[in-house]
C-alpha atoms as an extended CHARMM CRD file, in Angstrom:
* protein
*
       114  EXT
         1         1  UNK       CA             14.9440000000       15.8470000000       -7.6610000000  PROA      1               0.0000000000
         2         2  UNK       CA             11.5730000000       13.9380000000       -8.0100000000  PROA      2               0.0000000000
         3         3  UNK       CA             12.3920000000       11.1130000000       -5.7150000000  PROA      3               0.0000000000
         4         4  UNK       CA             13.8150000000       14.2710000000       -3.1260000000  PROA      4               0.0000000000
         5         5  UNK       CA              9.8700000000       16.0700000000       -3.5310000000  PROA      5               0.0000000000
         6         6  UNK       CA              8.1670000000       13.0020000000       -3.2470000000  PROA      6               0.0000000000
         7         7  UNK       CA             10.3150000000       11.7560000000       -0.2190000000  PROA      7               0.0000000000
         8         8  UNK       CA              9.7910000000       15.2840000000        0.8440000000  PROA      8               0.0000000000
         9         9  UNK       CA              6.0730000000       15.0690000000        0.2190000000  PROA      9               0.0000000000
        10        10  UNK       CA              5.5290000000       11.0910000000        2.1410000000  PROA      10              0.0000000000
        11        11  UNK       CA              7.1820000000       12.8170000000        5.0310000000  PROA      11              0.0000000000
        12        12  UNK       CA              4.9480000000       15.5870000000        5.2570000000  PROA      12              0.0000000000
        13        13  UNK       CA              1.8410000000       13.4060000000        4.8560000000  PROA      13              0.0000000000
        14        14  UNK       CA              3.2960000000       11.2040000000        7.7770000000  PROA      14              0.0000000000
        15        15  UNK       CA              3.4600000000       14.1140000000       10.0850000000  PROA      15              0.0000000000
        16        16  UNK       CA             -0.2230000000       15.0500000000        9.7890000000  PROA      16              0.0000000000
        17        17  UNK       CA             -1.4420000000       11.4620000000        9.9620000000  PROA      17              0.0000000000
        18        18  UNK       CA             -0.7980000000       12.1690000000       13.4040000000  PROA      18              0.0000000000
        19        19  UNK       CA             -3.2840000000       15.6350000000       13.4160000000  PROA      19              0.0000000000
        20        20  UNK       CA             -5.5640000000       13.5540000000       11.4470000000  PROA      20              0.0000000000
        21        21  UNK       CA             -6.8620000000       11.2130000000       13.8510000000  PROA      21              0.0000000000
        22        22  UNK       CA             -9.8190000000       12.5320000000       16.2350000000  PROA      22              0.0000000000
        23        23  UNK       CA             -8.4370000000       10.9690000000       19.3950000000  PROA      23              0.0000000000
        24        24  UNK       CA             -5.0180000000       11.9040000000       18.5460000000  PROA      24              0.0000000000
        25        25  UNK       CA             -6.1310000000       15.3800000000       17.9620000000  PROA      25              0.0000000000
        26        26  UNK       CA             -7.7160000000       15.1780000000       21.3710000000  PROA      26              0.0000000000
        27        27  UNK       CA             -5.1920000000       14.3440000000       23.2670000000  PROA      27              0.0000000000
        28        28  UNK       CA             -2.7560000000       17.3900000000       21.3820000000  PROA      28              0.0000000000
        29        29  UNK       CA             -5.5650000000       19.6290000000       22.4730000000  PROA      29              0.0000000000
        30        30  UNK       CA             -5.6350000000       18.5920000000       26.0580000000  PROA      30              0.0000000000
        31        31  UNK       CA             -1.4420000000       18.7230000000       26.1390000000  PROA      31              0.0000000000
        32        32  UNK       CA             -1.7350000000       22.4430000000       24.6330000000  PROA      32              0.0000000000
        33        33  UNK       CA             -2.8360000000       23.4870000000       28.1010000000  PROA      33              0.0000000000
        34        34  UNK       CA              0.3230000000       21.8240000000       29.5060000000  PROA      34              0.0000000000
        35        35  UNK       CA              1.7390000000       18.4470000000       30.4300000000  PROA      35              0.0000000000
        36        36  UNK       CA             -0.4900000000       15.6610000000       32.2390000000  PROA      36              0.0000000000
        37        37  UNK       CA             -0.8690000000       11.7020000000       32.8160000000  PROA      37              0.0000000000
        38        38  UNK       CA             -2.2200000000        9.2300000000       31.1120000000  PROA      38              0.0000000000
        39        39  UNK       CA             -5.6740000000        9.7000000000       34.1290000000  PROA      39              0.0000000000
        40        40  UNK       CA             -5.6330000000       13.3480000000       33.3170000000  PROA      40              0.0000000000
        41        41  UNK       CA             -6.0190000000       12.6950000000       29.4300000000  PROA      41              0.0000000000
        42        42  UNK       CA             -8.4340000000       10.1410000000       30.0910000000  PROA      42              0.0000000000
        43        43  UNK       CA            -10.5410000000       12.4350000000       31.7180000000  PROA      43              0.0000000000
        44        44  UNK       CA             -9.7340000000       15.4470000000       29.1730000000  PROA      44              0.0000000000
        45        45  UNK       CA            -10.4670000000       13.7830000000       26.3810000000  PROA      45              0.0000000000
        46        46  UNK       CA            -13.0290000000       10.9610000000       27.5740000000  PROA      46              0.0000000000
        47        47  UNK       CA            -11.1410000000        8.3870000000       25.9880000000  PROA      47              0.0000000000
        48        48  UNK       CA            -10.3580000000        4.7940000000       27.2140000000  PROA      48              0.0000000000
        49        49  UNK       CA             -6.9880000000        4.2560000000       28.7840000000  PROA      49              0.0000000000
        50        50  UNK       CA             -6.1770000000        2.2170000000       26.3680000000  PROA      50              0.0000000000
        51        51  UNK       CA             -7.0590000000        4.1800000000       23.6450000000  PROA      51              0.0000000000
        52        52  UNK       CA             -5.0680000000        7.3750000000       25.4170000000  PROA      52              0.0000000000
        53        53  UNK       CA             -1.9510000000        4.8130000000       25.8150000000  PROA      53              0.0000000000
        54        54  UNK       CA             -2.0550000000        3.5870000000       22.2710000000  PROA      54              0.0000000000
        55        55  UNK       CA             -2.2000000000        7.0200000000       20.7130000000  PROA      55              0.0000000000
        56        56  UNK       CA             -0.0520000000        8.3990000000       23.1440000000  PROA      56              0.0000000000
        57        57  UNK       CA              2.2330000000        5.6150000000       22.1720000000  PROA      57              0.0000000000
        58        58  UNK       CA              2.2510000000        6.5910000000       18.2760000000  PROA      58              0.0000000000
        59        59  UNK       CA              2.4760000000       10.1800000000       19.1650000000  PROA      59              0.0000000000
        60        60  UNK       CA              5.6610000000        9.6320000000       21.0720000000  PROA      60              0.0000000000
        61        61  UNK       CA              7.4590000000        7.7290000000       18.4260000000  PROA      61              0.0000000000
        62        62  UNK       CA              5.8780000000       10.2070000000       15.6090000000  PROA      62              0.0000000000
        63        63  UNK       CA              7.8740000000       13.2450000000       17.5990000000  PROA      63              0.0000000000
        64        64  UNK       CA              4.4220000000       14.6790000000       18.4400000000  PROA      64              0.0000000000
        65        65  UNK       CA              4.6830000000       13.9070000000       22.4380000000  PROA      65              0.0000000000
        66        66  UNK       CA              7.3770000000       14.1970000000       24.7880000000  PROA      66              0.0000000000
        67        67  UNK       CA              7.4480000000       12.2030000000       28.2460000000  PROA      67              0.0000000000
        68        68  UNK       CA              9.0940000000       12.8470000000       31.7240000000  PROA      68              0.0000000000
        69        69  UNK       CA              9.1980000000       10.0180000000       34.0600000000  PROA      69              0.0000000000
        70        70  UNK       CA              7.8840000000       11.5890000000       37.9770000000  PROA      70              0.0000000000
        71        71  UNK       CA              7.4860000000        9.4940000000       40.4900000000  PROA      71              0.0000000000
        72        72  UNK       CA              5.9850000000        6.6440000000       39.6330000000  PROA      72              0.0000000000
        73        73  UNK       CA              3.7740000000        8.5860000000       36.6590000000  PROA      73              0.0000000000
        74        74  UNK       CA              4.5300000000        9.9000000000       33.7950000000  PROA      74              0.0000000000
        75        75  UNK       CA              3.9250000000       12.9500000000       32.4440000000  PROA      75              0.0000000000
        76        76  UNK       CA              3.2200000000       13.5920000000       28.4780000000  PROA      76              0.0000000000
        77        77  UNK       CA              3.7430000000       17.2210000000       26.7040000000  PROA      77              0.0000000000
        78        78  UNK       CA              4.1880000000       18.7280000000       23.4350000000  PROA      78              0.0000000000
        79        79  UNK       CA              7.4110000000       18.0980000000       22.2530000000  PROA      79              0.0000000000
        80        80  UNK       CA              7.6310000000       21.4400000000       20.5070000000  PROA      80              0.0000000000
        81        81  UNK       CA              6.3150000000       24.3970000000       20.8980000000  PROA      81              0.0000000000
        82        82  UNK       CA              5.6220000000       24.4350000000       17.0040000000  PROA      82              0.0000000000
        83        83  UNK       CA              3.1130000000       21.4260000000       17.7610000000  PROA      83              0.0000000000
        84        84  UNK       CA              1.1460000000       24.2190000000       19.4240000000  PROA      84              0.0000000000
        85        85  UNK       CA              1.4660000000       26.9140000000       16.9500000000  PROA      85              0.0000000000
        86        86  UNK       CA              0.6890000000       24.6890000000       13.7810000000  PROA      86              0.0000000000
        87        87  UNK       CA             -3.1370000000       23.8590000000       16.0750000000  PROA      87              0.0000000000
        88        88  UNK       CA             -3.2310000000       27.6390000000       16.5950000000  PROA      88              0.0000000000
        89        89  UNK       CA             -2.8880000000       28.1520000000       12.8480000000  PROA      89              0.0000000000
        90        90  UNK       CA             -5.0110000000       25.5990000000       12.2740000000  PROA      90              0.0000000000
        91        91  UNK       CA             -7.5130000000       26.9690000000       14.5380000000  PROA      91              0.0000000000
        92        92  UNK       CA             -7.2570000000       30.5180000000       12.5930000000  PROA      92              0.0000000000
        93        93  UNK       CA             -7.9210000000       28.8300000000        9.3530000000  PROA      93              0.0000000000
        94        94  UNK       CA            -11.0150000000       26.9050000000       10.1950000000  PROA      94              0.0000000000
        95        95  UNK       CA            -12.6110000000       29.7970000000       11.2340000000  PROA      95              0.0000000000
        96        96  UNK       CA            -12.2980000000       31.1380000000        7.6300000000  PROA      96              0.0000000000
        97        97  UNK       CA            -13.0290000000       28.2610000000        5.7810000000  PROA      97              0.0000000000
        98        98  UNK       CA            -14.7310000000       25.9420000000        8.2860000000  PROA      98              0.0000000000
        99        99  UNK       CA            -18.3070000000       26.2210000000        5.5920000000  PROA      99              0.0000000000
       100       100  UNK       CA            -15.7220000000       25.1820000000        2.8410000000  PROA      100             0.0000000000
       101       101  UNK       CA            -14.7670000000       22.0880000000        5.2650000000  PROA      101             0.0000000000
       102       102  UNK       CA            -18.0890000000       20.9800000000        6.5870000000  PROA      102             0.0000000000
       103       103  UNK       CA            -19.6260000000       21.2420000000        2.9290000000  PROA      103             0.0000000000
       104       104  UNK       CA            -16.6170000000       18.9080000000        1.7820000000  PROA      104             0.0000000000
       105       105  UNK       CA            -17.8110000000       15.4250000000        0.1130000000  PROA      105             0.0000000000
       106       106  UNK       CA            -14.1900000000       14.3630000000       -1.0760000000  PROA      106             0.0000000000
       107       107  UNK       CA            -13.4820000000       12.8770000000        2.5890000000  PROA      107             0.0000000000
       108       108  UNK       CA            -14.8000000000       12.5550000000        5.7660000000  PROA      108             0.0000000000
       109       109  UNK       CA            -13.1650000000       11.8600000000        9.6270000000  PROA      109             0.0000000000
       110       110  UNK       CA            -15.5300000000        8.5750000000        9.8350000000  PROA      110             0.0000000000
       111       111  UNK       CA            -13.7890000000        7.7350000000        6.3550000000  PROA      111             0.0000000000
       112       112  UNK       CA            -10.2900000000        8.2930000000        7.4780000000  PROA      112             0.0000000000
       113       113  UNK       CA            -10.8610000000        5.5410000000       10.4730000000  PROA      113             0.0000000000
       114       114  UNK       CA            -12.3820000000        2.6120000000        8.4100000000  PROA      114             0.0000000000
């Protein structure tokens, strides 16, 4: 049963590794409004295209991001709808305890990317 709660607990840690990034998180925003290119992220998020492709990358093969070949682009989206309503939540939350957040010493974003 421990193993099963941490394994449980590694997994859920894995999945917001992918929220926890602040160009990851950017691009999620952008695709909330619907699906777009790698040039329309770019310019959503003001990200390199590099950048956009690498995270876009890990978000794809995390479950995050979906893709749809058309043409010769490609179009990224949520994958779920649930992406969208966990970032909604989110949202919610932070306005109740965003003091609580900002006042936090434990850990910072600019920590989290060393």
């Amino acid at each position: 049963m421990l193993t099963t709660t941490r394994q449980s607990l590694d997994l859920k840690a894995k999945l917001f590794r992918g929220f926890s990034d602040p160009a990851r998180l950017s691009i999620l925003e952008a695709l909330r409004d619907g699906s777009r290119t790698v040039t329309e992220l770019v310019e959503a998020t003001g990200l390199s295209q590099s950048n956009t492709s690498s995270h876009l990358s890990c978000l794809h093969d995390c479950g995050l991001v979906s893709r749809q070949q058309q043409g010769r682009y490609v179009r990224y989206q949520l994958s779920d709808d649930r992406v969208a309503d966990l970032m909604t939540i989110v949202d919610t939350l932070l306005a109740d305890v965003a003091q609580g957040v900002y006042a936090c010493t434990r850990y910072s974003a600019r920590e989290e990317q060393a």
